[in-house]
C-alpha positions in Angstrom: 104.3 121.7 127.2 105.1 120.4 123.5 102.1 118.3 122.1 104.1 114.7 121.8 101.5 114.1 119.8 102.0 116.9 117.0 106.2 115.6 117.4 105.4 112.0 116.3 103.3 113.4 113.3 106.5 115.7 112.6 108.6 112.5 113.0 106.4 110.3 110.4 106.7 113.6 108.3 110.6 113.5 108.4 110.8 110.1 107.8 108.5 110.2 104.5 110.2 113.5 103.1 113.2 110.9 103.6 111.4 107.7 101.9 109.4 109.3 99.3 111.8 112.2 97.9 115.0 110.6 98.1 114.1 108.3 94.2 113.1 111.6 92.9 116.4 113.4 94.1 118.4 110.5 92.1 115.8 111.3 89.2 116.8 115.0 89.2 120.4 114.5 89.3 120.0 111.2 86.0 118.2 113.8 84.5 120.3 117.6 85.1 123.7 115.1 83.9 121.8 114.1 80.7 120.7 117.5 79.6 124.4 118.9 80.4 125.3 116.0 78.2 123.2 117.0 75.7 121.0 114.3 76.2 117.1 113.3 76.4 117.2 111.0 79.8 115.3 109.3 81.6 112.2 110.7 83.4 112.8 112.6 86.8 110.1 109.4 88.3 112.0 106.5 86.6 113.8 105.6 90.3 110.4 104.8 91.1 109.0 103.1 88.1 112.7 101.2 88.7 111.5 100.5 92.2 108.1 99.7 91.2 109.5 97.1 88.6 111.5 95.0 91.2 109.5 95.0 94.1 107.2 93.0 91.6 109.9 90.5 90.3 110.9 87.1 91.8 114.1 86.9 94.4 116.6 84.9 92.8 119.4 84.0 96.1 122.8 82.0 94.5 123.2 78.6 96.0 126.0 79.2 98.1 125.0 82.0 100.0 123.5 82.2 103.6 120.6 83.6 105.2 122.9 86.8 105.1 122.9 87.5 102.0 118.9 88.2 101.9 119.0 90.0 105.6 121.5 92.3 104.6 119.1 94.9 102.6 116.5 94.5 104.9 119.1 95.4 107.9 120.7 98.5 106.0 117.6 99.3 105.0 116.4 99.5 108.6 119.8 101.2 109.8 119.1 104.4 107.1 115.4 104.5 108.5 116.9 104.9 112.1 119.3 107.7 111.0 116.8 109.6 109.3 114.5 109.5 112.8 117.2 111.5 114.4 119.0 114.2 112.0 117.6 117.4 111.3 116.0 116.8 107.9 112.7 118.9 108.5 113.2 120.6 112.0 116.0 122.9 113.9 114.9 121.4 117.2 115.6 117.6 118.4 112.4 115.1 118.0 111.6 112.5 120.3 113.9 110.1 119.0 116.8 112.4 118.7 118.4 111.6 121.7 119.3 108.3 120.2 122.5 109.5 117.9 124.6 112.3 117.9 126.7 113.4 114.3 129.2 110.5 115.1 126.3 108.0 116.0 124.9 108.5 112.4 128.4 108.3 111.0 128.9 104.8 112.9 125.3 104.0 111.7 126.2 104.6 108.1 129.2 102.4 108.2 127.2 99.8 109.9 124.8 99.6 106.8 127.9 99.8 104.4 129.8 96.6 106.3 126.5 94.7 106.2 126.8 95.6 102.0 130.1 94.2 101.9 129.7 90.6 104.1 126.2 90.3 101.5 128.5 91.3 98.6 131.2 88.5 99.8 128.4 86.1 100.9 127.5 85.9 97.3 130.6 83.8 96.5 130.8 85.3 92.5 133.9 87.0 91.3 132.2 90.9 90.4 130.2 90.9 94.0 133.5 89.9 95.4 135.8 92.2 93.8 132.7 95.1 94.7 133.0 94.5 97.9 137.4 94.3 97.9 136.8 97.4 96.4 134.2 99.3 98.7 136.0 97.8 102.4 139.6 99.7 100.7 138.2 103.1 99.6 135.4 103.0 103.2 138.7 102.2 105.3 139.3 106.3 104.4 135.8 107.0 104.1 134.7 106.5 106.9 137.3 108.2 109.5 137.3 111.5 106.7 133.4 111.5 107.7 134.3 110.8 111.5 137.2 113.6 111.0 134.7 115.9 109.8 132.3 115.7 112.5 135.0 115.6 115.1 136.2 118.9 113.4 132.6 120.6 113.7 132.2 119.4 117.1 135.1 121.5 118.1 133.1 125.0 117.4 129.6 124.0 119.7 131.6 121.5 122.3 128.9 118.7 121.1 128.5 116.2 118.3 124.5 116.9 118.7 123.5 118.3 115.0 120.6 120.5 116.3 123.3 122.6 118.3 125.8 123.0 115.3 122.6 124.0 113.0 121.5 126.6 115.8 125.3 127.7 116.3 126.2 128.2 112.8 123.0 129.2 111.8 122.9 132.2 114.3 126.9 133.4 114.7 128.6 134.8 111.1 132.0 134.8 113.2 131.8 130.7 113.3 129.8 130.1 109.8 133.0 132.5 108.2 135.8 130.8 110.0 138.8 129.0 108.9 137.8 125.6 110.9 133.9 125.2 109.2 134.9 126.2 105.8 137.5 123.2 105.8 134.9 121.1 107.4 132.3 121.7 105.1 135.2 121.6 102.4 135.9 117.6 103.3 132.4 116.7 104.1 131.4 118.2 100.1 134.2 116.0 98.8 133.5 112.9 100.7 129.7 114.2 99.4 130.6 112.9 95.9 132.4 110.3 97.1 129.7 109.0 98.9 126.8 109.6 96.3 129.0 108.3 93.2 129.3 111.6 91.5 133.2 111.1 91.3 133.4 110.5 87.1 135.8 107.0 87.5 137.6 105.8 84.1 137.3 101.8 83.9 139.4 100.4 81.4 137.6 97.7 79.5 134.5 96.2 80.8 132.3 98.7 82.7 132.1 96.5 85.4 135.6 96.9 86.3 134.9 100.6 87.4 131.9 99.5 89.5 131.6 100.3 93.1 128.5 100.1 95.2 126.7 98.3 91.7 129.5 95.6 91.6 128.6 94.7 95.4 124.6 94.3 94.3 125.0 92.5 91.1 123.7 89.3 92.5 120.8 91.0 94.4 117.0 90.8 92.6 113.8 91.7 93.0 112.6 93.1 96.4 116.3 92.4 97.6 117.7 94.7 95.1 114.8 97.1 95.6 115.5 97.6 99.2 119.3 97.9 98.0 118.5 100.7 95.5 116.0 102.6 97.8 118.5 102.7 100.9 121.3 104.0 98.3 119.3 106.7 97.2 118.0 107.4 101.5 121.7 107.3 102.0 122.3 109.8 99.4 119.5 112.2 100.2 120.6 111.7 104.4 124.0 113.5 103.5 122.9 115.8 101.3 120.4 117.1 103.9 122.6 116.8 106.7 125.5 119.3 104.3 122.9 121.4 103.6 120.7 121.6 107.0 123.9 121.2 109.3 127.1 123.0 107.2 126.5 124.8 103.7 122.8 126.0 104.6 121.7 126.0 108.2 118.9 128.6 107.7 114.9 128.2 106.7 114.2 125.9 108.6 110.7 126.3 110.4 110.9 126.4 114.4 107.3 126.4 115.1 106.5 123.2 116.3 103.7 121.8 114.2 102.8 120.0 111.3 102.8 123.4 109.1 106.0 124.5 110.1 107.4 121.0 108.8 106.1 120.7 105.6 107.5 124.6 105.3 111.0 123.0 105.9 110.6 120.3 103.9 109.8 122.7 101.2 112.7 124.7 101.7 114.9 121.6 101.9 113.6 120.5 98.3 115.1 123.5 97.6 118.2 123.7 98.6 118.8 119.9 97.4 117.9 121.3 93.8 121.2 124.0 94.4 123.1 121.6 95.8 122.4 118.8 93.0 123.1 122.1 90.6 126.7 122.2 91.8 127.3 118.9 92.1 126.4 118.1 88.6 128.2 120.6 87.4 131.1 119.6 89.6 131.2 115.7 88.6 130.9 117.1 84.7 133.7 119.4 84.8 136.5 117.0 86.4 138.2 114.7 84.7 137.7 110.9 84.6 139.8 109.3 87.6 141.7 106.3 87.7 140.1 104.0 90.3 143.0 103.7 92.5 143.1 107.6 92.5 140.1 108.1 94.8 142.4 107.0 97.7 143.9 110.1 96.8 140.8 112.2 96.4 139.6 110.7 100.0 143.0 111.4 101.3 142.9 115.2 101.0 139.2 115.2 102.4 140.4 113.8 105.1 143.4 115.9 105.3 141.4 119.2 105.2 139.5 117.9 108.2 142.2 117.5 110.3 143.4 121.2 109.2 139.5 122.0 110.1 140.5 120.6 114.1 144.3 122.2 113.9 142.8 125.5 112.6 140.2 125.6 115.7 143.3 125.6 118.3 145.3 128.2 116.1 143.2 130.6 114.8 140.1 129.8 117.0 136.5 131.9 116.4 134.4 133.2 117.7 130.5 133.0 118.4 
C-alpha cells in the first residue's frame, strides 16, 4: 500500500518546484534574450528581487473600482496553485489530488484565472487596463478552444484527457510518439506556447503601451496585488511549459519510484528540459519577425487549425500503440 504520507510530501514538493522555480525560469529566458541581443541583462534572480520589491510596497486600488479588482490576483493566483496540485510536473503517476482535473479541467482552470484578469482589468475603469483587457478577451476567444482543440486532439490516441495516461502512452509506444496526429498536436500546443508566455516578438507603433497585452491589463495593479499578478504569470508560464515537455515533446525521465528521492530526481530532470525548451524558444521568438498586433489572430488561427488536423489525422491515418 502507497505511504499517503510520502504522496503529500511529493505533493508540497510539486507545488514548490512550481512556486519557487517558475521567477527563475522568467530570469533565464530575460537573460538567454539579452545575451542573443548582445546585451548585459538583468540577473537570472531579478524576478525575485522584482517580487521581493512589491510584496513590500503599499497597495494603491483606483477609486472606482470594487472589491474585484483586489480579489482578482488573489483568486488567479489560487486557481494556478490548484492546477499545479494535479499535472504531472514531478511524477508519471497521479497524486492524491489528481483526480480533481483532467487536461481539459486545467485548460478550463487556466481560462478561469485569465477571465478573472480581464473583469479586474475592466474593473479598473482607466483607458490602458481597458483596452488590455479588449485586447486579451479577442486574442483568448482563439486561445483558448486551440488549447481545448489540442487536448481534445491528444485525447484521441489514449481514449482519456487524464495527463498521466498520455505521458505513460507516449512515453512507452514510438508508433504513437512518431505519428501524424501528436506531432500536429504538439505542433499547436508549441505555438499557442509562445502565445501564451509572450514570446511572440509584437511591433507597437508609437507608444509601447499600445503593443501591451497581459501588462496593459495590470497597469493599475501595485504592491502585493501586482506581486501576486507577476508570480501567477510566471506559475502559468512554467505550468505549460512543464506540461509540453512532461506530457508531449519529452515524456521520459521522469522518476516512478514513489518517494521523496525519486521527486526531486524529476524535478531535476524537468529543470532540464525547461533550459532546452527556453533554448528553442528564445531562439524561435528572436528569429521571427515583429508581428502586427492584429496578426496574432492569424498566428492562433493556424494553431488551432493544426489541431483539428491532429483529430482528422487520428480517423485517417490512425496509429498505432
Amino acid at each position: 500500500m502507497v505511504d499517503q504520507i510520502t504522496l503529500q510530501i511529493i505533493n508540497v514538493i510539486q507545488v514548490g518546484t512550481v512556486l519557487m522555480l517558475s521567477p527563475l525560469v522568467a530570469g533565464v529566458i530575460n537573460r538567454l534574450k539579452a545575451m542573443i541581443e548582445s546585451k548585459h541583462g538583468p540577473s537570472l534572480f531579478q524576478p525575485y528581487y522584482d517580487l521581493m520589491k512589491l510584496f513590500r510596497k503599499e497597495v494603491v486600488v483606483p477609486d472606482r473600482s470594487s472589491i474585484i479588482f483586489i480579489l482578482a490576483p488573489f483568486v488567479s493566483f489560487s486557481a494556478y496553485l490548484v492546477i499545479a496540485l494535479v499535472i504531472p510536473i514531478v511524477t508519471p503517476y497521479p497524486l492524491p489530488y489528481g483526480i480533481l482535473l483532467d487536461l481539459l479541467g486545467g485548460a478550463l482552470m487556466f481560462g478561469f484565472a485569465g477571465i478573472f484578469g480581464i473583469i479586474a482589468a475592466l474593473d479598473a475603469r482607466t483607458n490602458y487596463t481597458t483596452m488590455g483587457a479588449s485586447r486579451s478577451a479577442s486574442f483568448t476567444a482563439l486561445a483558448e478552444p486551440t488549447l481545448i482543440m489540442v487536448f481534445f486532439g491528444v485525447a484521441t490516441i489514449t481514449g482519456t484527457n487524464n495527463p498521466y495516461v498520455t505521458n505513460n502512452v507516449l512515453a512507452t509506444s514510438a508508433s504513437w510518439y512518431l505519428s501524424a496526429t501528436h506531432i500536429l498536436v504538439m505542433s499547436a500546443f508549441f505555438m499557442l506556447l509562445l502565445f501564451e508566455t509572450g514570446r511572440l516578438p509584437v511591433e507597437s507603433s508609437g507608444l509601447m503601451e499600445f503593443g501591451m497585452l497581459d501588462d496593459g491589463k495590470m497597469m493599475e495593479h501595485s504592491g502585493k496585488l501586482l506581486a501576486l499578478s507577476r508570480w501567477g504569470g510566471y506559475m502559468k508560464q512554467f505550468m505549460l511549459m512543464a506540461v509540453f515537455l512532461n506530457v508531449f515533446a519529452i515524456p521520459w525521465w521522469m522518476s516512478s519510484d514513489v518517494s521523496v528521492v525519486g521527486a526531486l530526481y524529476s524535478a531535476g530532470t524537468l529543470f532540464l528540459k525547461l533550459l532546452a525548451l527556453i533554448a528553442v524558444i528564445v531562439i524561435t521568438e528572436e528569429s521571427l519577425a515583429k508581428l502586427r498586433l492584429f496578426k496574432i489572430l492569424d498566428f492562433l488561427a493556424i494553431s488551432f487549425s493544426l489541431g483539428l488536423l491532429a483529430v482528422i489525422a487520428f480517423f485517417l491515418v490512425g496509429g498505432g500503440v
